[in-house]
C-alpha positions in Angstrom: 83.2 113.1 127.4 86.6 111.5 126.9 87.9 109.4 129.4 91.6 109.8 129.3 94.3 111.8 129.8 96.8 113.3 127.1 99.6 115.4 126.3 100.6 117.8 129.3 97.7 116.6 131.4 98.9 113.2 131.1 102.5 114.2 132.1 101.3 116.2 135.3 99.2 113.2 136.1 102.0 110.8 136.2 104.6 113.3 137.9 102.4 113.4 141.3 104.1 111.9 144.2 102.3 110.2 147.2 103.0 112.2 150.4 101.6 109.6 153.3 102.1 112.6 155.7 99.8 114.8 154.0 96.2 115.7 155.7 93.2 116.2 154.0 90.5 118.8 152.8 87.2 118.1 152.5 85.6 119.7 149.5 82.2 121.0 150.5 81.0 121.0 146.7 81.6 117.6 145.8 81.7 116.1 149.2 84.6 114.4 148.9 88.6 114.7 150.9 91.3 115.6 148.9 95.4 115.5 148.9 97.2 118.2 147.9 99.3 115.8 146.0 95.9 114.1 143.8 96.1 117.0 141.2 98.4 119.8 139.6 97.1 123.1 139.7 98.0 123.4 135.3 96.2 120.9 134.3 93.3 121.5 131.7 89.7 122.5 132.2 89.4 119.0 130.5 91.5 116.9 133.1 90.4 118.8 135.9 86.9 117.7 134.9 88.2 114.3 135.0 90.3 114.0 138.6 86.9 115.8 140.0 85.1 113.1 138.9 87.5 110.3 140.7 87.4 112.2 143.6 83.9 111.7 143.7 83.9 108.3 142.5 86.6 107.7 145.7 84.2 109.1 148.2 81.5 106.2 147.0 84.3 103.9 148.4 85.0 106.3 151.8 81.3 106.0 152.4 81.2 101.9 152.4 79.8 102.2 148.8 80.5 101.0 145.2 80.7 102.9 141.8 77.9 101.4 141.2 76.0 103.5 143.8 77.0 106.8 142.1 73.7 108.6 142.2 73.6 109.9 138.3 75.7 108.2 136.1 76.8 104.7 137.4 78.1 103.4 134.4 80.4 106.3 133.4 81.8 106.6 137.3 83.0 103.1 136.3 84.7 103.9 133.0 86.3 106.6 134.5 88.0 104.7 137.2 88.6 101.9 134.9 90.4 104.2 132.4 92.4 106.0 135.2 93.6 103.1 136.5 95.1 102.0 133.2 96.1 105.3 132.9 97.6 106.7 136.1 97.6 104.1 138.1 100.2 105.1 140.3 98.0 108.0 141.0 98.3 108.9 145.0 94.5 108.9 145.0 94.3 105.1 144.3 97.1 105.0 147.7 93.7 106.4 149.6 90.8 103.9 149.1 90.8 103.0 152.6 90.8 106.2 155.0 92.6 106.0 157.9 90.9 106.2 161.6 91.8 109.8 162.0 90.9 110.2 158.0 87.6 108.9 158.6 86.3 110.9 161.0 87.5 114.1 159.6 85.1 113.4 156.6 82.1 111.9 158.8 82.5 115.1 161.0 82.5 117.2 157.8 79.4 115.2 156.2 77.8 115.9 159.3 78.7 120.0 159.4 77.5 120.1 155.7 73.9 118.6 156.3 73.5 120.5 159.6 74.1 123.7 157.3 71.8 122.7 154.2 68.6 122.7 157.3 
């Protein structure tokens, strides 16, 4: 797996702007809050495979974790955020490491709804 951006995918990467008004959704699949402004809807299959992956790699850190803690493949989850961060780093996902109050609990609420429904 590559680690990096290119062409158009880098381009739609790099135009996202940080809206601090936005509010998030939590993605039941890879249990992780999302931003309408984190990702285009054109990029590749490739790059889309990539900003999933920091999204999951953020929701480490919105659960008091570390990359380290990703639960299959620690040392890629760090690459990845490494090369993103060379890469995109203006990215409005990096603008959300910390959740707010109101951020928070939306996702702990959500956490909570997801393992009630997997009994």
């Amino acid at each position: 797996m590559h680690f990096e951006f290119v062409g158009k995918d880098l381009e739609l990467m790099k135009s996202l702007k940080y809206d601090p008004d936005l509010k998030p959704n939590y993605e039941s699949i890879k249990g992780c809050l999302i931003w309408k402004d984190e990702r285009s809807d054109d990029l590749s299959p490739d790059a889309y495979h990539i900003v999933s992956s920091l999204f999951v790699a953020r929701s480490l850190l919105h659960q008091g974790l570390f990359l380290e803690n990703h639960p299959i493949d620690p040392e890629l989850c760090k690459k990845l955020w490494a090369a993103a961060q060379q890469q995109i780093s203006e990215w409005p996902g990096f603008k959300r490491l910390t959740l707010s109050a109101e951020d928070k609990d939306y996702f702990e609420d959500q956490i909570a709804r997801a393992e009630r429904e997997d009994l």
